[in-house]
N, C-alpha and C positions, 0 to 999 in steps of 0.2 A: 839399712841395707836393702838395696832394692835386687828385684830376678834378674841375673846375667846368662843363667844358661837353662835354656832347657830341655829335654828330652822327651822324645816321643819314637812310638816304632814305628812301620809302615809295611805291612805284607805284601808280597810278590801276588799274591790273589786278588789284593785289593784295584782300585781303578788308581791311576797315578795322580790325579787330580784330587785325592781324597784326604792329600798331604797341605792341600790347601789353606784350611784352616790355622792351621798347625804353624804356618810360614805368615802369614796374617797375623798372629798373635805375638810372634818374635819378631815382627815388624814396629806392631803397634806400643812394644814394651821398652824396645832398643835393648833385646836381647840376643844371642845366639841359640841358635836352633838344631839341638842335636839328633839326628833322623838316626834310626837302627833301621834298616833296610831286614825284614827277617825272612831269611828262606828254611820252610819245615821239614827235615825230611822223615818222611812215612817210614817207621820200619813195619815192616810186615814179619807176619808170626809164622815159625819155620813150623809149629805144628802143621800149621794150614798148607806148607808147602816146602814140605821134605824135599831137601836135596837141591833148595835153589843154588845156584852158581854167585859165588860172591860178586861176581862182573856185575850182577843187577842190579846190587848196593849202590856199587860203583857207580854205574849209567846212571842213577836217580840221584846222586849225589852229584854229579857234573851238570845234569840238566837242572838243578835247584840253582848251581851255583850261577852259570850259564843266565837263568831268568833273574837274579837276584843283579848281576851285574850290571844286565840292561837295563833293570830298573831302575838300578842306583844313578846309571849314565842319562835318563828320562829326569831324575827327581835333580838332578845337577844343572839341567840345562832350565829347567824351571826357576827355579833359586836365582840362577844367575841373572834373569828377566828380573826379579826381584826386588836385588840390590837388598836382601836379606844378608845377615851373617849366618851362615849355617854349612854344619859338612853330613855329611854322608857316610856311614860304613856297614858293611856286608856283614853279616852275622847267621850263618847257617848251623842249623844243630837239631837236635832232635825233640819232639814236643816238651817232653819230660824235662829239659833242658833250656826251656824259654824263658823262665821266672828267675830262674840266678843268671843267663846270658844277660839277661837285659839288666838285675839288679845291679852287677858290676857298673857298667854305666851310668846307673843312679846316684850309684857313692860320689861322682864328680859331674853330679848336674844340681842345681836350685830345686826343682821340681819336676816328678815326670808327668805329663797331661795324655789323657788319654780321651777319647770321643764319647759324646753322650749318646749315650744306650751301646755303648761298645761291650760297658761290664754291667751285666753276667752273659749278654747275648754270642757275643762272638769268642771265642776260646781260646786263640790267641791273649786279647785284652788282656784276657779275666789270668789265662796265665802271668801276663806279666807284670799286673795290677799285684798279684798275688806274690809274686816275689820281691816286685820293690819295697811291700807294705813290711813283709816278713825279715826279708835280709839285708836290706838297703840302708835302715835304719833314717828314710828318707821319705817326704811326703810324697802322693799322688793327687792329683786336681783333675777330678773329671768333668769335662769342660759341659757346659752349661747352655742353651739354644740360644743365648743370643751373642752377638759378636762384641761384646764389652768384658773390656780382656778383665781376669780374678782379682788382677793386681790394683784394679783402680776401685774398687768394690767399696762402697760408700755405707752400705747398713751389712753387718753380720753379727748371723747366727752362730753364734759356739754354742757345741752342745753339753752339758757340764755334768759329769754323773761321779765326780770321786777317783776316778780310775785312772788306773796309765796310761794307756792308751790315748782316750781323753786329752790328757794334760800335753803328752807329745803332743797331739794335735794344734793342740794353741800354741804351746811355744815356738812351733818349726810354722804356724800359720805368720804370726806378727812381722817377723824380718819382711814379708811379703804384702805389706799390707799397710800402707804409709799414710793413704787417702783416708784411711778409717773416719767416720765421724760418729756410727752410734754403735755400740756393739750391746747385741741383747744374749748375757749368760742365761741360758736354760737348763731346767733343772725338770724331770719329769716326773713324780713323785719320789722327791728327794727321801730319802731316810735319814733323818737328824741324829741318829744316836741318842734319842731319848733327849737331846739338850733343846733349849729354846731359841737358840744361836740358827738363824738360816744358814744352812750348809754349804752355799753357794756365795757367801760375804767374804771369805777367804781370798780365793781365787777371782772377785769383782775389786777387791782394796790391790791385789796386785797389777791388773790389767790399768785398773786406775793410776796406781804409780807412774806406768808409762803416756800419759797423761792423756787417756783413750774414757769417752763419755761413755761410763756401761752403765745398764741397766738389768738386774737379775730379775728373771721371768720364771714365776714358779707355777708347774702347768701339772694338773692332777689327770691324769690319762681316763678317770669314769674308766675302763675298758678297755681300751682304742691302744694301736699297737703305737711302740713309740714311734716309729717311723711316720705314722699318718698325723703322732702329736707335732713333731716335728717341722712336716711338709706344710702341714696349714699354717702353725705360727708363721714359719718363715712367707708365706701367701701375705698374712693377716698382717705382716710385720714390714714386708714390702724388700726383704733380703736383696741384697745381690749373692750373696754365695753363702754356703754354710760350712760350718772348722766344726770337726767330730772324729773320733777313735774307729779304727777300722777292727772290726774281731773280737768282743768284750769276753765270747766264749769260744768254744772249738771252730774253730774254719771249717772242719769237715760237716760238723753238726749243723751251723749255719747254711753251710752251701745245700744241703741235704733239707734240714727241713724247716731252715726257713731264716730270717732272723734281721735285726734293724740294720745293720751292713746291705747286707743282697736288696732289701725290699727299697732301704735308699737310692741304692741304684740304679733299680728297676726305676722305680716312681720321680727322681728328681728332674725337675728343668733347669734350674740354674745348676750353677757351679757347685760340686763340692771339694772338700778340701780336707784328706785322711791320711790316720797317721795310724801307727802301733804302737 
């Protein structure tokens, strides 16, 4: 099964040309390209300002919807220069409310991409990175600096720790992923459960089934956090993209004080490709 649709947002703040990529990728895959046009709107805090007049709501909700329409009519008239397959639609709502607007959308796309260094920088993303991952039950691919689209991705990295997460990740990565020729499972100081069985043959005899050439790479971190174990193999390994579990512990925890999710994404250049 190869990608047919995909999904991606695009902020009324952003430059409209930034949608580019995005329409480049569902060109080069001969898929459809589904835009969420997002417009935010700011509530403001009535401690701070007793007695405002509901009109102001109003007015800042019409001037959202207002910027959100031109843009959708800009990002329309682009597309069409194209000859992409792709629509457009307006989704306004409130910050709190970005990660489930957007994950409904996900539940009827292949994958949602989003831009490199988007998540954790920009707060939008990371919202909606955060809800697809959560409530979508659907991947995210955060796209990667150079223009070679996920789907033709020729060496990867899956990252193999036991977990569900994890495991989502590979199974919702493969439909996507036809080109394959070497896949290297990684394992970063695996814990065998006492047996002499490497822990990672399980899940390398099933990948194998599918008639995909894996090699299980067993990598003892000395120290070094998994993430930088990680970023180097795939360097040393010569990756196009890497398949890996999004949140192994608290999201809150993570996001606050630190963890191989956030730092991945801070640190990667290619592709990667997460699940929950």
């Amino acid at each position: 099964m190869s990608v047919t649709t995909l999904l991606t947002i695009h902020s009324i703040d952003e430059a409209a040309d930034a949608i580019q990529p995005f329409v480049a990728l569902a060109g080069d895959i001969g898929a459809h390209l589904d835009i969420i046009v997002l417009g935010v709107v700011k509530s403001i805090p009535t401690a701070n300002y007793p007695g405002l007049p509901d009109y102001s709501m109003a007015d800042e909700y019409s001037r959202i919807i207002k910027s959100a329409d031109e843009r959708a009519k800009a990002l329309d008239a682009m597309i069409a220069q194209s000859g992409v397959s792709a629509s457009v639609t307006i989704e306004c709502c409130s910050r709190g409310m970005v990660g489930h607007t957007v994950s409904r959308h996900a539940m009827i796309a292949d994958v949602t991409v989003l831009a490199n260094g988007g998540v954790p920088e920009d707060a939008l993303a990371t919202e909606a990175f955060n809800g697809v991952i959560f409530e979508s039950g659907q991947p995210v691919v955060v796209l990667g600096r150079s223009s070679t689209p996920f789907t033709q991705a020729r060496r990867v990295l899956m990252a193999w720790n036991g977990e569900p997460e994890a495991a989502s990740a590979i199974h919702l990565a493969l439909p996507m992923l036809e080109t394959m020729e070497e896949v290297h499972l990684v394992l970063v100081d695996p814990d065998g459960g006492g047996t002499t069985a490497n822990p990672g043959d399980a899940m390398a005899l099933f990948l194998a089934r599918r008639g995909l050439k894996v090699t299980v790479d067993v990598i003892a971190s000395a120290g070094r956090d998994v993430s930088d174990v990680l970023l180097q193999h795939a360097l040393y390994k010569d990756a196009d993209l890497i398949v890996m579990g999004a949140y192994g512990r608290s999201r809150l925890r993570e996001w606050l004080l630190g963890g191989t999710t956030r730092t991945m994404l801070e640190k990667a250049t290619i592709p990667l490709l997460m699940a929950h």
